[in-house]
N, C-alpha and C positions, 0 to 999 in steps of 0.2 A: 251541656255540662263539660267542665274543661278537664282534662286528667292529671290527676294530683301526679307533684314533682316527681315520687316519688316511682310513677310510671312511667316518664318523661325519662329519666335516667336513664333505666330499667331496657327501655326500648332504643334509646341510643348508644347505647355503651357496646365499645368491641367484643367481639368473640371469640376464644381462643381456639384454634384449630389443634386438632393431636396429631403424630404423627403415624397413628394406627389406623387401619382400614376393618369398617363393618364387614362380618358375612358375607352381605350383600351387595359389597361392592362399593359402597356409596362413602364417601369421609366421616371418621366420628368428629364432633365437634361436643367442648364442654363448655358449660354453663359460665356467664362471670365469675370471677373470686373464685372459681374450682381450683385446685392448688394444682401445681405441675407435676408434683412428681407422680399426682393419680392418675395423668394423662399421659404419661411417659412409662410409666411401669407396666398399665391395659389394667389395672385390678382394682381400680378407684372409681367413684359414680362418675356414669355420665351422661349425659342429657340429648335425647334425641329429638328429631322434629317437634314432635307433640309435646313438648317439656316432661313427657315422664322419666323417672331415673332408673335404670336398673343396670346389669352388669350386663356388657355387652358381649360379645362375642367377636376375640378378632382373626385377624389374620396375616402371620409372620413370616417372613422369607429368610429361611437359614442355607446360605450355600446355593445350592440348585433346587433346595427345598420348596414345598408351601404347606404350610401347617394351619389349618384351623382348629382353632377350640377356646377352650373358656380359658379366663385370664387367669386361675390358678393353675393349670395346665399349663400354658404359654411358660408362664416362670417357671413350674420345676424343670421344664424342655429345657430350656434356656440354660439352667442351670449343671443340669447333665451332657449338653452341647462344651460350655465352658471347663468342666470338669474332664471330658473325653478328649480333649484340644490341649491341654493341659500334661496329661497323663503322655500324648503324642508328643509333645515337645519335649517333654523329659525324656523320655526314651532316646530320642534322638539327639537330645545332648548327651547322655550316658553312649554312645555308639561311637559318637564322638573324641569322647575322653579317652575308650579304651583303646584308640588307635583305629589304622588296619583302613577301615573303607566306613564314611560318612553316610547315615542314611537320612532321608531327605524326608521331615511328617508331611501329608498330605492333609487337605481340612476333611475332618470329622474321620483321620484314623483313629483314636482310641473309641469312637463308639460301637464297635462289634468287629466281628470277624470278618476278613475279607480287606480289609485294611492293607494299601499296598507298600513298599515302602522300594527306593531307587538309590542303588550303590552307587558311589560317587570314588571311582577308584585313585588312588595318589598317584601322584609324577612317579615315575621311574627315577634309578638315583643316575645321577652323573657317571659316566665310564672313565676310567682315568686315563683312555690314552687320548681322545677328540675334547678333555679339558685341560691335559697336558699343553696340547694344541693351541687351546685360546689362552691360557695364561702365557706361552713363552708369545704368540704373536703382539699377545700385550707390554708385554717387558722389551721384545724387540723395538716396538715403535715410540715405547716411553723413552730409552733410555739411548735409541738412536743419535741425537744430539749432543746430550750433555758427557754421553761416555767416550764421542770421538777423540776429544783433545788431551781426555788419558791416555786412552789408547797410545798416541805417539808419543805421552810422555813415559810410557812405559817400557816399547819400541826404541825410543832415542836414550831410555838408560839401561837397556840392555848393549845397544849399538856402545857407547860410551865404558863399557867394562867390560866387552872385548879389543877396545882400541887402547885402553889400559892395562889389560893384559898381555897385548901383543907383544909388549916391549920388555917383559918378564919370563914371557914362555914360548920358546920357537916350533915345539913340535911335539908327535908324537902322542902320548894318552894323556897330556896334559891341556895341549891345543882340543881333542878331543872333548876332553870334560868342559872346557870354557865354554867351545861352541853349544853341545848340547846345556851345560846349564844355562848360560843366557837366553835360548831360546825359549824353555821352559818360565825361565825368570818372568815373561812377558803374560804366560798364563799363570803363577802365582800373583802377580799383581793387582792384576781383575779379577780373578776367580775367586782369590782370595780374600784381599785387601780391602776392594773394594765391593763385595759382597757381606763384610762383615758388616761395616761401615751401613750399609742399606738396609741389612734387616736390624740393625741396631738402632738406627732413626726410624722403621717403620715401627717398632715395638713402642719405641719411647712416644713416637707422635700420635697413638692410636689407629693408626694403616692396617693392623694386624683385624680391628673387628669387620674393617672391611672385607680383608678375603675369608674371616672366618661365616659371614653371611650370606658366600657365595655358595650354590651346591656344586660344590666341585672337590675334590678328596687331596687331603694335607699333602699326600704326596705329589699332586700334578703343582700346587703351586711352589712348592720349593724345587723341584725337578724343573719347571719352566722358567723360575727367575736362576735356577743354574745352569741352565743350556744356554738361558740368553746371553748372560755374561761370557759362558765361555766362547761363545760364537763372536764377539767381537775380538779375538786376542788372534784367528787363525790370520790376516793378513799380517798381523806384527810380528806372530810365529816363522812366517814364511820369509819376511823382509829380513828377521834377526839370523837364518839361516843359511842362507843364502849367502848372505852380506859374511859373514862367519867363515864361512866354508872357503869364500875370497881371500878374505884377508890372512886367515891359516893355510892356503893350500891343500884343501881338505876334497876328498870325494863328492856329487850331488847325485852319486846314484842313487842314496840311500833315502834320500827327501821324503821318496815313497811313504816314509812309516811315520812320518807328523801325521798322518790322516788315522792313524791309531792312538797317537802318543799325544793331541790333542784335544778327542773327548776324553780318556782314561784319565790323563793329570787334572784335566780340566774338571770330571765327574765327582775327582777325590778330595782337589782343596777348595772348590766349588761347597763340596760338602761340608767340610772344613769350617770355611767360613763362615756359612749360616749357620751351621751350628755355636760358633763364638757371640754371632751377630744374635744370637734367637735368645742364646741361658745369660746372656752380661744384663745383668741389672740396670747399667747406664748405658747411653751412646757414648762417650768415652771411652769406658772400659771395653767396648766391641770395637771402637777405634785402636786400643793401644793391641787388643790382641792380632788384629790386622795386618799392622805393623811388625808386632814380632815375629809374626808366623811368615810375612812376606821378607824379613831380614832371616829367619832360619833358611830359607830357601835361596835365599841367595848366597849366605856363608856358604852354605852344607851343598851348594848344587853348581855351584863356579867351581868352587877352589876342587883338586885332585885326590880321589880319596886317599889315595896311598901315601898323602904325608900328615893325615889326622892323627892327633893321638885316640887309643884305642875307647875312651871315654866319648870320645865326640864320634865317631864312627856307630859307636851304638847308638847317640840320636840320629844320626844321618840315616839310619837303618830304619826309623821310626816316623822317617818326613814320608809322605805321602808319593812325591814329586822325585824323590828320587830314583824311584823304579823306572818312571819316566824319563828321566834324566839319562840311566844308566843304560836303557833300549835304545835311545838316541845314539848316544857316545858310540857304541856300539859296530853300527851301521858305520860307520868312518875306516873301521879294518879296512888291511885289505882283502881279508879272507873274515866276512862277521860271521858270528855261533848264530846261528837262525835261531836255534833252542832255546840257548840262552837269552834270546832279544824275546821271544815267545812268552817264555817264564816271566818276566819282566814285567811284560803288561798285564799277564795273567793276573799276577801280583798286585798291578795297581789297577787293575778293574773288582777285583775283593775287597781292595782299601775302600777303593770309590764306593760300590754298594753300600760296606757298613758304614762311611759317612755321608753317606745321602740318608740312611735308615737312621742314622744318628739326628740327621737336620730333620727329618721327619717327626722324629717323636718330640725333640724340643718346639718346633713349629706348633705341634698339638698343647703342648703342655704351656706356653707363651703363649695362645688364644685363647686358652681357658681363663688364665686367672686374670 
């Protein structure tokens, strides 16, 4: 007798394997047409060898776990597994939020005590003298090139308004003042002028959220792009001196005290600068201050003070560089006030500080907004 179709089917038709394992070790497998999600969940019929149905019995791996038991069982595990995992990741993002040191959830810490958890401590911050350090070697090797050719045009018009003064002033505290303000002239130009001009194009061209993403403290990088500038003016410092002191018939014992009088001027319109270059709303307008502040210095720092009228003496008093200027001059006696050359720098190493602290707070306050 032949077996109806509806055996024939019956007996060819695929079988759906589950991905859940008997007690006993052996694969559960369900019936045709069994629906998946009963065979996926462990809680639905299923059908073993002998075609009977009942509820099986499986067995789950959570973790390093094994778990047997009945499929109602299996799921509330499951359930309190996901809820204990849960409960752990929160934790550890609220650790997170509050700062301080990160802690790390392990699997199955929120299900009881004993639960470990692993600090993950922050970077230390930056020191500000070894990023002092990498900002000025960085400003050194940027600006290496493209500052050379000021340099000597800076150099060659100081050299040019002591050769046009020569023929005006033959001697005395007048030759004095020319030499030392020309030479100073050379570090108002850079440290100045051309410092405003930089952070005024780095503001305007978004430069500033680069160093603001560095960890490094506001004051290492305006301290390093003003060491760098002022470090290229000492050979045109030296050349305008030198050459100076020739052409006036002047003393060179005194040369000595450029190695004072060109970080001090150089620290204070240095500062100067960037602070014009940091609070000017446009690059322009940190251009035109540049300029003026590099023309106050050279009126107020060439010419002698003793034929100003009393109005311009009191800005002359108020230049940065002419403390400098006036430690310079100085040194040219034949008999110099040690004291008074002392006092002098004293004076423009106070300037220098409160306008480095000055380019410092504008630096902060122009990376914020």
């Amino acid at each position: 007798m032949w077996p109806s179709a509806a055996a024939r089917r019956a007996r060819t038709a695929p079988r759906a394997w589950s991905r859940h394992e008997r007690a006993d070790g052996m694969p559960e497998r369900t019936g045709p047409g069994a629906a998946d999600e009963a065979g996926r969940d462990g809680i639905g019929p299923c059908t073993d060898g002998a075609g009977r149905e009942g509820r099986a019995r499986v067995r789950t791996t959570v973790g390093s776990r094994t778990r047997t038991g009945g499929a109602a069982e299996h799921g509330a595990a499951g359930e309190r597994e996901r809820a204990g995992a849960g409960a752990a990741a929160a934790s550890a993002t609220d650790s997170a939020a509050g700062g301080g040191t990160l802690r790390a959830a392990e699997p199955g810490a929120g299900a009881g005590a004993g639960a470990g958890t692993a600090r993950m401590p922050l970077a230390p911050r930056a020191r500000l003298w070894p990023a002092l350090g990498a900002v000025y070697r960085a400003q050194l090797s940027r600006a290496r090139v493209a500052r050379i050719p000021l340099l000597f045009v800076a150099t060659f018009q100081s050299l040019g308004i002591m050769v046009l003064m020569r023929g005006v002033v033959d001697g005395g505290a007048e030759a004095r003042a020319v030499v030392a303000g020309s030479s100073v002239l050379v570090v108002a130009f850079v440290a100045l002028n051309l410092l405003a001009q930089y952070f005024g194009q780095l503001r305007a061209g978004g430069g500033l959220d680069h160093y603001a993403t560095l960890p490094v403290p506001a004051a290492s990088v305006v301290l390093g792009a003003a060491a760098a500038y002022a470090s290229f003016t000492v050979p045109g410092v030296l050349v305008t001196a030198v050459a100076g002191s020739v052409l006036f018939q002047l003393p060179l014992g005194g040369l000595w005290v450029l190695a004072a009088v060109v970080p001090l001027a150089g620290a204070a319109l240095a500062g100067l600068g960037a602070a014009l270059g940091l609070l000017a709303p446009r690059p322009e307008l940190a251009t035109l201050g540049g300029q003026l502040g590099m023309s106050a210095a050279l009126l107020l720092g060439v010419l002698p003070a003793g034929g100003l009228p009393p109005a311009v003496g009191w800005v002359r008093d108020l230049l940065p560089s002419t403390y400098g200027v006036e430690a310079f001059a100085r040194t040219f006696a034949p008999h110099p006030d040690w004291a008074r050359v002392v006092l002098d720098l004293g004076v423009c190493a106070a300037v220098g500080v409160l306008s480095l602290a000055l380019a410092t707070r504008a630096y902060r306050w122009a990376a914020t907004r």
